[in-house]
Steps between C-alpha positions, in 0.01 A plus 500: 500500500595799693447854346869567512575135322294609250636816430876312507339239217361789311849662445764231491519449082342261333711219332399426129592153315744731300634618838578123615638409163733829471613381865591127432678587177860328553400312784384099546114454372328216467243475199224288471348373161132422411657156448606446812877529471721722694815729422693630735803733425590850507255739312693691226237650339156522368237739270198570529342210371685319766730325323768360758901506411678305799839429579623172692163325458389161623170345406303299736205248485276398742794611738787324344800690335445353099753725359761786549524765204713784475294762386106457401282689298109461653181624325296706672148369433634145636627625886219496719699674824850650535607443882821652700725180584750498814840540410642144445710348722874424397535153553733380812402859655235518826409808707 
């Protein structure tokens, strides 16, 4: 790396897991389980144990949609990762 690259890493901030999670609030997530399965919905809230509340939920295994919830309560020692999720697509609707 360059000196000036360096000095440009050194001062842009720093994102923290709190930072990420603060930023994805109200927007699609996808969260993993220890078990395997997979919610995706929209991230209404959590504490700091990590306990998940989600909105418009669907649960997936090994890929496949298994079932469509409303809202879902997780708990936090069961999620093993909490990823952002691309807006979904409105069926019928292409860009």
């Amino acid at each position: 790396l360059t000196i000036s690259r360096q000095k440009a890493m050194a001062q842009a901030p720093k994102k923290t897991p709190t930072d990420f999670l603060k930023s994805v609030l109200g927007r699609p997530v996808c969260v993993k389980l220890n078990s395997g399965s997979e919610f995706r919905g929209i991230l209404a809230c959590l504490d700091g144990f990590m306990n998940i509340a989600m909105e418009q939920t669907e649960e997936y295994v090994d890929g496949q949609l298994k079932t469509k919830y409303g809202d879902a309560f997780i708990r936090g020692n069961t999620v093993l990762y909490i990823s952002t999720q691309k807006k979904r697509r409105q069926k019928g609707k292409r860009k």
